[in-house]
N, C-alpha and C positions, 0 to 999 in steps of 0.2 A: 659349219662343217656337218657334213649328213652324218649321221650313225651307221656303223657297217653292218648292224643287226638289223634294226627296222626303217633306214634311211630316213628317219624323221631328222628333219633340217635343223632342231635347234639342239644347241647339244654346249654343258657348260662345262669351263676348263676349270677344272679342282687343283693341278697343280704345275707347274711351269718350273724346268730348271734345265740348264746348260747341258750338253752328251760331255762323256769324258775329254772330247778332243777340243770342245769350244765351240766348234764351227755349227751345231747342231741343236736347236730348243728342241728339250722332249717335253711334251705337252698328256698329260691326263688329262683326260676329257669324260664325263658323262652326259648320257642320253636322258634328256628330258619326258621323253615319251615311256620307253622301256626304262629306263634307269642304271640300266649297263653300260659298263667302263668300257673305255678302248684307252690307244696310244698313240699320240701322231708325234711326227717328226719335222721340222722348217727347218732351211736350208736356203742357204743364199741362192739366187738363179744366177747361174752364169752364165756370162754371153755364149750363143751357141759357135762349137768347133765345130767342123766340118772334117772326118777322115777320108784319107785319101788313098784306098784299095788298092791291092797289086794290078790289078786291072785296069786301072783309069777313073772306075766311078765313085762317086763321092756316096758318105753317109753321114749322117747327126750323130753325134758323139753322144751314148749312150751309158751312164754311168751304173744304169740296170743290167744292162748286157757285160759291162766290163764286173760287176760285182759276181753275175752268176758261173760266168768263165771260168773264175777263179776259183768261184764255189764249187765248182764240180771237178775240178782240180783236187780239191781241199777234200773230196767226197772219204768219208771213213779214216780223216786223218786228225792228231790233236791239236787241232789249230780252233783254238775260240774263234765266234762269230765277231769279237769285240777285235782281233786281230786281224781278223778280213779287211772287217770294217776300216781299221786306221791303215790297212796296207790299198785300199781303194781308194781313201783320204789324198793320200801319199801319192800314189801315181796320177792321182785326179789334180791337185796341186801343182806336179812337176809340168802337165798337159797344160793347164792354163798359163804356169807361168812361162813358159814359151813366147807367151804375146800372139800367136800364129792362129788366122783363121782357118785355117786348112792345115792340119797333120798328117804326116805317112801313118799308115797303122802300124807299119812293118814296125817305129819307134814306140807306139802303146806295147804290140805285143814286145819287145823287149824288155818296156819297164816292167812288163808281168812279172818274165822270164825273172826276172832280176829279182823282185819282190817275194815272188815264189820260191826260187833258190835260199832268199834268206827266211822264209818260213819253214819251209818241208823240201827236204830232198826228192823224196816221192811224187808229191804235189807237182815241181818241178820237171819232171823227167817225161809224166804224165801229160802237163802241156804242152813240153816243148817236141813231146813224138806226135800230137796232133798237127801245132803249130808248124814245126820245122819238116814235115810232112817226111819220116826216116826214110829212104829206100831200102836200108837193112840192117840187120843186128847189130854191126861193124860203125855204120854211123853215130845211134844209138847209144851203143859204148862210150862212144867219145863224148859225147856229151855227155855221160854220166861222169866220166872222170874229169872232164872240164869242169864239173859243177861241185867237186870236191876239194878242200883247201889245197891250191898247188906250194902255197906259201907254206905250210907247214912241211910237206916233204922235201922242199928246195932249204928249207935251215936245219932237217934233220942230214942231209946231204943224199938223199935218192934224188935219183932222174927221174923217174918216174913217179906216180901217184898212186898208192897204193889199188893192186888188182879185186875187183868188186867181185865178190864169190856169187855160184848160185847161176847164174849165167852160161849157157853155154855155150864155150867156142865156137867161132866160124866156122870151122870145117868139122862140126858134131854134125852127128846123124840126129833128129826127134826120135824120143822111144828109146835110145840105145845107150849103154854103159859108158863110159867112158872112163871106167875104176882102171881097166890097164894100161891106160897112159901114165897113170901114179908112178 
């Protein structure tokens, strides 16, 4: 293993132990040459999936590309990186075990969706107005209130989901009051 400091090639492992989830050896390693520490990670390779774009064309199933999505999703929110992590695990798992060489993405991006929702409501709302690409505030909304327990307000006995403040109406002006609707 090269050293990420002075790429000297021999480099010895001090210590080797399991990541929280199993699936994972973390590896201590130092540089022989330099004498500084890094940290590596091994990981099963798994057979490559192939996603299959709105458009027809295929891509290799990118477990780096599905980690940072999420992460920038997660940008400024309290969601540990160890929570990422096991929630990339998780959606990476559900993708293999399909058995399928070729995936729709449209189904990764909803396991996001889904994984997201149950971490961060923000987190969520955030991807899914990239993802689900809003045409407008009215869409938007709905998904916001879809991503909210419907089960608690259907045994409290509302029809509806409680109204998300802060927002404003469709038919508000930008810039302008809307205290005398109150």
């Amino acid at each position: 293993m090269k050293c990420p400091y002075c790429h000297h090639e021999d480099t010895q492992v001090t210590d080797s132990r399991l990541a929280a989830d199993g699936e994972v050896v973390k590896r201590r390693r130092q540089c022989k040459n330099c004498k500084r520490r890094f940290t590596t990670f091994e990981r099963i390779e798994r057979i490559g999936v192939s996603l299959v774009k709105r458009d027809g064309r295929r891509e290799e199933y990118s477990r780096e590309k599905l980690r940072q999505g999420m992460a920038l999703a997660l940008t400024k929110r309290k969601v540990s990186a160890d929570q990422l992590e096991a929630a990339v695990n998780d959606i990476e798992a559900q993708l293999f075990n399909l058995g399928a060489s070729e995936v729709p993405s449209t189904q990764v991006g909803e396991l996001v969706m889904q994984k997201l929702r149950d971490l961060d409501e923000v987190a969520y709302i955030r991807y899914a107005s990239v993802y689900r690409n809003f045409a407008d505030l009215e869409e938007m909304r709905e998904a916001m209130y879809g991503s909210q327990d419907q089960g608690a307000a259907v045994e409290a006995g509302e029809d509806a989901p409680p109204k998300v403040t802060g927002l404003p109406e469709a038919n508000d002006t930008p810039g302008k009051s809307n205290k005398a609707k109150a």
